[in-house]
N, C-alpha and C positions, 0 to 999 in steps of 0.2 A: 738851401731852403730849410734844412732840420734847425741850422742855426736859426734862421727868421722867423721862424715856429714858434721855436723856444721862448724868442722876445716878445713878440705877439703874446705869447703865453703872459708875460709878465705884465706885460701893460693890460690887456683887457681883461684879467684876472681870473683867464677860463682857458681850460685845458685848450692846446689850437695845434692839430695833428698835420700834419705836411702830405697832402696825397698828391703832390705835384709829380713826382717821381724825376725829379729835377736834382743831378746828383752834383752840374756846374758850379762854382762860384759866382757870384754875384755882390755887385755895387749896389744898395738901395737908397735913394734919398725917398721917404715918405712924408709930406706935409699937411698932416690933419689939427682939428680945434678939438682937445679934451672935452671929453661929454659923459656923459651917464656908462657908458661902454668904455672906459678907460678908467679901471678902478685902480688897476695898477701905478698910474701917475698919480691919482687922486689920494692913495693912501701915503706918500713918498716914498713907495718904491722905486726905483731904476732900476732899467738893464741895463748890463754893462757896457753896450755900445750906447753910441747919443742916441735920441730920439730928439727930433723938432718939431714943435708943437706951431700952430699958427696963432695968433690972438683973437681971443674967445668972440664966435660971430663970424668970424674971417674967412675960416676955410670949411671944408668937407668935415665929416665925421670919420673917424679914421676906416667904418665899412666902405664907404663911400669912396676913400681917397685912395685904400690897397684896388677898389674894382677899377678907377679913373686911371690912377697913375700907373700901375702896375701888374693890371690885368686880372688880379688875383681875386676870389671874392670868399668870402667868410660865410662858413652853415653851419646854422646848429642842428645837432643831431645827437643824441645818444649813442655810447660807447664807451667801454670797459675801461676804468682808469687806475692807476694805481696808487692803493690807498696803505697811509701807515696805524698803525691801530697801536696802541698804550694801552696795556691794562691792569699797570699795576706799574706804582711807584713807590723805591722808597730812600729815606738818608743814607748815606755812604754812614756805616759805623765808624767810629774812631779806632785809630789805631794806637 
């Protein structure tokens, strides 16, 4: 499930923490229509596993489709995330 997290993360372009405490493997087929909530498809990102999309109209939204098809359902909520911070760049000198 930390894996499925991780993807989820990718596709709806927001942190998505796993509190299933679900430590099994798992098979998922998930069939949702890209929308406003899939920025991660929408910018061409991919995760490294498929994802299959339905044709726009067709299917669920993918909150919709993780609660329908696979019980799961997605909250937003505030929490600690980790952030990388630059502050201060510069050219490699020549050597």
């Amino acid at each position: 499930m930390a894996e499925f997290a991780r993807i989820l993360s990718t596709v709806v372009g927001r942190t998505v923490i796993d509190k299933t405490n679900a430590t099994e493997k798992f098979d998922v087929h998930l069939e949702f229509t890209p929308g406003e909530t899939t920025e991660g498809l929408d910018s061409g990102v991919r995760p490294r596993h498929s994802v299959q999309t339905a044709d726009a109209g067709a299917g669920p939204s993918i909150a919709a489709a993780l609660q329908e098809q696979l019980g799961l359902k997605l909250e937003s909520t505030k929490g600690p995330v980790e952030v990388l911070v630059i502050d201060h760049v510069e050219r490699p000198a020549e050597n």
